[in-house]
N, C-alpha and C positions, 0 to 999 in steps of 0.2 A: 504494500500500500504506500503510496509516493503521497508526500501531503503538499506536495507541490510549495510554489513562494519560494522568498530566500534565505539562504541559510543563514543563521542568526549565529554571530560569532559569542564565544564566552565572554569577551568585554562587553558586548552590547548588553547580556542576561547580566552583567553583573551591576553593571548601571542600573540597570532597571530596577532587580532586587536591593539593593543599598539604596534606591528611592523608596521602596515597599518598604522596606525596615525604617525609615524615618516618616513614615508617612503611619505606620503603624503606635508611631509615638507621640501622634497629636491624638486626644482625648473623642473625637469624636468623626474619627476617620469614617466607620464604616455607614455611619448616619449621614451624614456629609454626604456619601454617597448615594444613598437612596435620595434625598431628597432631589441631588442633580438629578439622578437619573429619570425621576417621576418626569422633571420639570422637560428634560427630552423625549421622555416616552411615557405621554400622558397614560396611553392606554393600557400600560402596566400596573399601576397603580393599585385599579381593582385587583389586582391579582394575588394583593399581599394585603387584603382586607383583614382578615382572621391571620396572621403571622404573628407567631412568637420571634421579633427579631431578637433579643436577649440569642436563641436559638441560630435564626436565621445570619445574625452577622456572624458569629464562628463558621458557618455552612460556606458564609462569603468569603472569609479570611481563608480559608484550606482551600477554595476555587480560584483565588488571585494565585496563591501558590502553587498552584497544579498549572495553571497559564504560566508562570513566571519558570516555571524549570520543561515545560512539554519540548518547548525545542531542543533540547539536549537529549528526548528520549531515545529508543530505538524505535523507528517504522514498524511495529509489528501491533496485530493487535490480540489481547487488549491493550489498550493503551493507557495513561494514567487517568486520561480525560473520559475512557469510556463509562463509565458509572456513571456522571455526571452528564455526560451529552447526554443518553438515553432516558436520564432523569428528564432532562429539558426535551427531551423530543415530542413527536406527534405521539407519540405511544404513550407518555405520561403527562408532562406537565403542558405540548404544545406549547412553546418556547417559538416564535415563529423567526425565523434567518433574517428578517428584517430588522429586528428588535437587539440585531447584537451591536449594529452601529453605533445609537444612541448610548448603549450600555460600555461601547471604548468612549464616546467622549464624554460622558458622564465620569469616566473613568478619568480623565484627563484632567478634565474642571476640576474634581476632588484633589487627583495629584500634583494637581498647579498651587491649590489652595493650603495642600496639607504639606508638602516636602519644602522645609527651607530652602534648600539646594537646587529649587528647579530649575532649568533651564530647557533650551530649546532642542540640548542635545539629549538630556534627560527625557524629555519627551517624545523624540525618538527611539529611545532606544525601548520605553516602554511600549508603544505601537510596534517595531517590528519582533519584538520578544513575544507581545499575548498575539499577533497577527494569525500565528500558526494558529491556536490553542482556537482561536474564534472560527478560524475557518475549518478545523477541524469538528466543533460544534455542529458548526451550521451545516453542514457535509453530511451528517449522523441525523437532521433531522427527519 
């Protein structure tokens, strides 16, 4: 299985990941990011009417890291993302491929707002690091 895109080198994932880890140290990261995200993707919203996030941001925190190392994995599957794609697919939660766009720049606005250190190359390197991991997603739905 070829997940196609380009190969993401280990300094790019490690930019990335040392932006995660500082972004993981501001108080209210994962909220921060729901809320961006709502605000791109209205129609999400409903979707986390009844959600225990207390629950649901840890669920988020181990999926940014499943994206933030997927590049480095081996092409075989299972892959570390499968449980997770399948969770998001037509077969469970209907996760629809449109809805991962809003959710990288939701992802952005949060990590502009939360990483002291951001910059433009930081935010590169976070786009082609999760780039796999989404398209990988969306591929599984």
């Amino acid at each position: 299985m070829s997940r196609g895109g380009k190969e993401v080198d280990r300094a790019t994932m490690a930019a990335a990941k040392a932006s995660y880890d500082r972004c993981c140290a501001a108080e209210h990261f994962c909220e921060d990011f729901y809320r961006n995200f709502f605000v791109r993707c209205p129609q999400a919203k409903s979707r986390f009417a009844h959600t225990d996030f207390e629950r649901q941001n840890n669920l988020l925190r181990h999926a940014f890291g499943l994206l933030l190392i997927f590049p480095n994995q081996p092409e075989r599957e299972p892959t570390i993302l499968a449980r997770v794609a399948e969770r998001h697919s037509r077969r469970e939660l209907g996760v629809d491929p449109s809805m991962y766009q809003p959710f990288i720049e939701a992802l952005i606005d949060t990590v502009r707002d939360s990483d002291p250190q951001f910059t433009p190359a930081v935010e590169s390197a976070w786009r082609r690091t999760v780039d796999k991991g989404v398209a990988y997603m969306q591929a599984k739905y």
